[in-house]
C-alpha positions as CSV (number, residue, x, y, z in Angstrom):
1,X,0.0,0.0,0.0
2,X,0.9,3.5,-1.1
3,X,-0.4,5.9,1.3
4,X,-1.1,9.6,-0.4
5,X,-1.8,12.6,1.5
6,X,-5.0,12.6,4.0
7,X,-7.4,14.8,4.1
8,X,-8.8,16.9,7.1
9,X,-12.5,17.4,6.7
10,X,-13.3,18.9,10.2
11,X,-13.7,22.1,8.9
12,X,-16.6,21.2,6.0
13,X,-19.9,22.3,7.1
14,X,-22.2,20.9,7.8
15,X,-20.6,18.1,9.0
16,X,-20.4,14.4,7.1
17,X,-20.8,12.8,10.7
18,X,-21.3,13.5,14.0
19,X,-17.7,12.7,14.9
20,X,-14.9,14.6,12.7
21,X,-14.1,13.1,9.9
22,X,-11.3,12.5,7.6
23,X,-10.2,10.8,4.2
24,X,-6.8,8.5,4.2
25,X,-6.5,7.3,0.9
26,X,-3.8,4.9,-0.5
27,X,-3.2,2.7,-3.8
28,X,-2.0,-1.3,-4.2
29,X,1.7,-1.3,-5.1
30,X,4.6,-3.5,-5.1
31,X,6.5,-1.4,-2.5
32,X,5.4,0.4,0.9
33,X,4.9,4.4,1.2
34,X,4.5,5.1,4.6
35,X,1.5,7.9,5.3
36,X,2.8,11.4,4.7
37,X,3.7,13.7,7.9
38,X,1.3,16.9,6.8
39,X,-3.0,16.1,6.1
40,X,-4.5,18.9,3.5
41,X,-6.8,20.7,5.8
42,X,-10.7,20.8,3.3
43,X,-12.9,24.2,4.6
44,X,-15.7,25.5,3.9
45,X,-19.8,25.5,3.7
46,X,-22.1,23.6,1.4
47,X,-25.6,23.9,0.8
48,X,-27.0,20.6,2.3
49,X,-25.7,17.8,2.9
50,X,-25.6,16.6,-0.7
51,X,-24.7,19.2,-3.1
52,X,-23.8,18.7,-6.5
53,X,-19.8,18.1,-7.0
54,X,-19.6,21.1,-8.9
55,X,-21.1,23.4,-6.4
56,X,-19.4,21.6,-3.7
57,X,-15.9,22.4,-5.6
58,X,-17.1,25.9,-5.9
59,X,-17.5,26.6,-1.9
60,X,-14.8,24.1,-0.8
61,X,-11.0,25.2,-0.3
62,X,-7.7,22.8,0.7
63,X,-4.4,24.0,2.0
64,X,-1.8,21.8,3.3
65,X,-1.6,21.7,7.1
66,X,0.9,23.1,8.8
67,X,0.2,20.1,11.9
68,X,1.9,17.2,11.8
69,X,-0.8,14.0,11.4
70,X,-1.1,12.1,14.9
71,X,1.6,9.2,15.2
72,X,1.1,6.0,15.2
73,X,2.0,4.3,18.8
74,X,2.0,0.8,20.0
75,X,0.9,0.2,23.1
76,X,-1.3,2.5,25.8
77,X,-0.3,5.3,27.9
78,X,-2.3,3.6,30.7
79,X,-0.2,0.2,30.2
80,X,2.1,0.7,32.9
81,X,-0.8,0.7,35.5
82,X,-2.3,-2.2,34.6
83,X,-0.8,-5.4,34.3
84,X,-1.9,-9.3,33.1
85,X,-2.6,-11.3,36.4
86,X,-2.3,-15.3,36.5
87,X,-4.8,-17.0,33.7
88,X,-7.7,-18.7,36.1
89,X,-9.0,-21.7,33.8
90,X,-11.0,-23.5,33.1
91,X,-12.4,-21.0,35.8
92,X,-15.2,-23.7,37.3
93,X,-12.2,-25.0,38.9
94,X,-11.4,-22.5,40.5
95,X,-13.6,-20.0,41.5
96,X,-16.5,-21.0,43.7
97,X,-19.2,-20.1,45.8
98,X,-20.2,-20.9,49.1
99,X,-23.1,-23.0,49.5
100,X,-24.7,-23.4,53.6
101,X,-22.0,-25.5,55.1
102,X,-24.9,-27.3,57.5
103,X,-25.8,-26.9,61.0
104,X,-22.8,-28.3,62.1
105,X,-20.6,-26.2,59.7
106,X,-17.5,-26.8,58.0
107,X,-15.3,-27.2,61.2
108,X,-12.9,-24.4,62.5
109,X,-11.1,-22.8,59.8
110,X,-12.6,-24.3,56.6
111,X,-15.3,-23.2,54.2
112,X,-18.0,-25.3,52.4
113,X,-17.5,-24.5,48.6
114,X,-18.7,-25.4,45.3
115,X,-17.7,-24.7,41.6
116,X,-19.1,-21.4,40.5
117,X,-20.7,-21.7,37.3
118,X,-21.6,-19.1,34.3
119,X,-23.7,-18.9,31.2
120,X,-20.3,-18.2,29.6
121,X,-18.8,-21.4,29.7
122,X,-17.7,-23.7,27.2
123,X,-17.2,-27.2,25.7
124,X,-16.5,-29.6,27.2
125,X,-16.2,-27.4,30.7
126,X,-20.1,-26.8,30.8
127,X,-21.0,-30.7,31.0
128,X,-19.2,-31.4,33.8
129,X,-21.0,-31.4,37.2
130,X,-19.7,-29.3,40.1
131,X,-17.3,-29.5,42.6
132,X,-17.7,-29.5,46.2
133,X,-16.2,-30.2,49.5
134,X,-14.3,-27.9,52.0
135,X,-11.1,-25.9,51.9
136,X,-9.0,-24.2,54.4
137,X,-9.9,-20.6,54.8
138,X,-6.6,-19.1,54.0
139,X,-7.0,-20.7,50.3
140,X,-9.9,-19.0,49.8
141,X,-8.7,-15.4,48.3
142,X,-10.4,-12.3,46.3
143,X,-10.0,-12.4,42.2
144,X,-10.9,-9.7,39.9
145,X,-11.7,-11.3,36.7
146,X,-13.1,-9.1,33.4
147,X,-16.5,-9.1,34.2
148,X,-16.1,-7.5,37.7
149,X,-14.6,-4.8,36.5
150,X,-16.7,-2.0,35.1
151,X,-16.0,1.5,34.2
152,X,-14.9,3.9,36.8
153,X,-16.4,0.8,39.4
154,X,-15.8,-2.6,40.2
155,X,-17.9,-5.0,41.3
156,X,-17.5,-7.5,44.1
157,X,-14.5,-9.8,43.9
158,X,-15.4,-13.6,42.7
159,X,-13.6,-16.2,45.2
160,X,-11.2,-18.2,43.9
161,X,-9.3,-21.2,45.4
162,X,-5.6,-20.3,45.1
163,X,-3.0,-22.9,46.9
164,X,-0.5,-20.3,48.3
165,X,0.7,-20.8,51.6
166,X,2.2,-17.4,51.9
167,X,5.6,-18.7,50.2
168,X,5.0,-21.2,47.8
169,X,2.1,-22.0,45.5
170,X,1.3,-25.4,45.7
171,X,1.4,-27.6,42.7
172,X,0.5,-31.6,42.0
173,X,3.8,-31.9,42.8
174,X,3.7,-30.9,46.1
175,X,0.2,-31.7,47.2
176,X,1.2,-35.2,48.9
177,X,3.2,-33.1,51.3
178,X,0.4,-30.7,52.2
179,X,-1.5,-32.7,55.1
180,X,1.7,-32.5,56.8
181,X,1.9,-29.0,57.3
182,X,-1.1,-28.5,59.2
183,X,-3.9,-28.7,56.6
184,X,-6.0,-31.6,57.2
185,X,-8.2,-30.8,54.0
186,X,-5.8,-29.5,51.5
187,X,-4.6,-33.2,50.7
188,X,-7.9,-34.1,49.0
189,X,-9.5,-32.4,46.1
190,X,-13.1,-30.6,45.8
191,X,-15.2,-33.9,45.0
192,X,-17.7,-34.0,42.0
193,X,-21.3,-33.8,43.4
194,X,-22.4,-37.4,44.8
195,X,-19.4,-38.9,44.6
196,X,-16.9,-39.7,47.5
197,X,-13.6,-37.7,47.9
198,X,-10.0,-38.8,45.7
199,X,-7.0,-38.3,47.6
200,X,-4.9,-35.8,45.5
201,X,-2.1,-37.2,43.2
C-alpha cells in the first residue's frame, strides 16, 4: 500500500458525521509508502448535505496543514498501570461459591464451597457437574476477573481457590506433602457432586 496525503474534513460544514471526519487514501503497489507527515486541511460550507460536485468544488478550499498527522504508537499510555494477572482456567475450577455449610458447619477454619458456574462457559467445561467439599480458609482469596470490572467501578470480587501458603504456590507436585503441614483438608481435592472424595495425586 501507497499511502497519499490525508485529508482533514473537520472544517466542512455541515458536517459528514457527528464525529470529525477525515479521508486516508492509499493505492496497491509492489513497494510500501509510509503515510505522509502533513494532512490537507478541506474548509468550507455547502448547501445541504448533498450538493452537486460542482457546487461543492465551488465553496470548498484545501491548504496543506501546517500540523503534523497524529503518530502512530504501539501500546497505551495507561499500560504501565495495569498489568496481566495469572490466567484462572477452566475457571469452574477455580472459582467457587459458598453454598450453607450445614448446621454443624465446616469445622474451625474451613469453608464449604462449590464450583461457580456461568452462562459463559464452554465445551466440554459446561457438561461437567460441580465441585464440592471444603477448603481451608486461607485458600480461599479475592479475584478480579473481566466481568467484575466496570467503568470507573468494580464489582464485588469472585472467590477463587488459590493454593499459596504465603511462600509457595502449591502444585501436584507438592500436594502429597500438604496434610503434613497442618492442613487436614488440603490433601484431597473438591469432589464432584455425589461422589466420595479422591485423595490428590
Amino acid at each position: 500500500m501507497a499511502f497519499q496525503t490525508p485529508w482533514d474534513l473537520h472544517r466542512v460544514k455541515p458536517s459528514f458525521f457527528p464525529v470529525p471526519a477525515a479521508v486516508v487514501r492509499g493505492v496497491r503497489t509492489d513497494s510500501a509508502t509510509a503515510l505522509p507527515s502533513v494532512a490537507q486541511i478541506w474548509s468550507g460550507r455547502v448547501n445541504g448535505r448533498n450538493p452537486s460536485l460542482a457546487d461543492a468544488g465551488n465553496r470548498l478550499t484545501r491548504a496543506e496543514s501546517n500540523d503534523p498527522v497524529a503518530a502512530f504508537e504501539v501500546g497505551s499510555p495507561y499500560a504501565p498501570r495495569f498489568t496481566q494477572g495469572a490466567t484462572l482456567v477452566p475457571r469452574f475450577l477455580v472459582l467457587v461459591d459458598q453454598p450453607p455449610a450445614g448446621p454443624l458447619g465446616a469445622g474451625a477454619g474451613r469453608v464449604a464451597v462449590r464450583s461457580r458456574r456461568s452462562s459463559n462457559e464452554k465445551t466440554p467445561w459446561k457438561t461437567l457437574p460441580d465441585l464440592t467439599g471444603t477448603i481451608e480458609q486461607q485458600f480461599l482469596r479475592p479475584v478480579f476477573v473481566g466481568d467484575t470490572v466496570l467503568p470507573f467501578r468494580v464489582r464485588p470480587a469472585a472467590t477463587g481457590v488459590i493454593p499459596w501458603d504465603g511462600t509457595r504456590l502449591e502444585t501436584t507436585t507438592t500436594a502429597d506433602s500438604i496434610s503434613t503441614r497442618g492442613w487436614p483438608t488440603g490433601g484431597a481435592r473438591p469432589r464432584r457432586s455425589g461422589t466420595g472424595t479422591a485423595p490428590a495425586t
